[in-house]
C-alpha positions in Angstrom: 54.9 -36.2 -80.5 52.0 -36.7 -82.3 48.8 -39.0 -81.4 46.9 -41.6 -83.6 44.1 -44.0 -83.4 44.5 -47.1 -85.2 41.8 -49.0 -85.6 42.6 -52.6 -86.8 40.6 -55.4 -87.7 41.5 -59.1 -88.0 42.0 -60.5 -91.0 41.4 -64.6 -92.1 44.7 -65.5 -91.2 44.5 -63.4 -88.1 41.0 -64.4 -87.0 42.4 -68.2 -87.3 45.3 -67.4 -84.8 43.5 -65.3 -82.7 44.9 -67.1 -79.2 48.3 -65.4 -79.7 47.0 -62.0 -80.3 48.4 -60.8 -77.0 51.6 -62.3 -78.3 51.6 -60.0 -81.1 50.7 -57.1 -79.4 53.1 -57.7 -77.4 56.0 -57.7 -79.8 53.8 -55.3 -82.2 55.3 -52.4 -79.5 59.4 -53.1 -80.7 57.9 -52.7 -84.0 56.5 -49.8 -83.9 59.4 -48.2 -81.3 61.9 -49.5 -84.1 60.2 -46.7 -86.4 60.1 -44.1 -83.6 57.0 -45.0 -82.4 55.4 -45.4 -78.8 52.2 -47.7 -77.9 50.6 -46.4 -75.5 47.6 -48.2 -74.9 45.6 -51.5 -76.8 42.5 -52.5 -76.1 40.4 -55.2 -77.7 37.3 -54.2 -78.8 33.8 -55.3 -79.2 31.9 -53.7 -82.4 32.8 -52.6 -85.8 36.9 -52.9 -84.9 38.7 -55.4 -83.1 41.3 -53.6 -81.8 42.0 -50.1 -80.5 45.3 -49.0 -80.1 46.9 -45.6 -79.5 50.1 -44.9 -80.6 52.4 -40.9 -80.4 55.0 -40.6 -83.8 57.3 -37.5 -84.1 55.0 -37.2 -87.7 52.3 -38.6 -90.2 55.1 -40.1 -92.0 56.7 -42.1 -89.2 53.4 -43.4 -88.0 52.6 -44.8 -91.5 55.8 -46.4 -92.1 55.4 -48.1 -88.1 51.8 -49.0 -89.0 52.3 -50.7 -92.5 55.2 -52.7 -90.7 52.8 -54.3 -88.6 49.8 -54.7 -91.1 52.6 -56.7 -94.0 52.3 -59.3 -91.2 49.2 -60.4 -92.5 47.0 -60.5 -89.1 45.1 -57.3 -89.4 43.9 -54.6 -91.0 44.2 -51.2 -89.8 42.4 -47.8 -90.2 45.0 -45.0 -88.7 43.7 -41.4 -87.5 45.2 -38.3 -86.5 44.5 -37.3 -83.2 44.3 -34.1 -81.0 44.9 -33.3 -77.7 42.8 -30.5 -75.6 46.3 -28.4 -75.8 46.1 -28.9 -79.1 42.8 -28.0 -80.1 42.9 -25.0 -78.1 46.0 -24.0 -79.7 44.1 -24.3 -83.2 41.0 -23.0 -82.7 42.7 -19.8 -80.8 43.3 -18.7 -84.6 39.7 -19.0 -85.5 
């Protein structure tokens, strides 16, 4: 599986019902397993993005699909990066 950053930012509508963010979050993780799609970790954040989540797809496709499923909610915005594992790296920069 592959690993992602998301990083997601409230919007207006999320901001004003920011009490049950856990809530979401919480039910954020059948969404994304629904699409193939494990959480695993969230953190809120303080800075330039609100939340932090890491999330493993099988592929770039699956992730986006899981990822716009939970942004059409309407409580955040999200910014999704491909990540690498030391494994991984290795593996690619062995061709170099």
């Amino acid at each position: 599986m592959a690993n992602y950053i998301v990083l997601t930012n409230f919007t207006d509508q999320g901001i004003r019902t920011v009490t049950e963010s856990v809530k979401r979050a919480r039910l954020s993780q059948s969404t994304f397993e629904k699409y193939g799609c494990k959480k695993t970790a969230q953190f809120w954040t303080i800075g330039q993005h609100d939340i932090v989540t890491v999330l493993e797809a099988p592929n770039d496709e699956t992730a986006m699909k899981a990822v716009l499923a939970v942004g059409k909610l309407g409580n955040v915005r999200t910014v999704t990066m491909r990540a690498f594992t030391a494994a991984e790296m290795e593996a690619l920069t062995s061709e170099l």
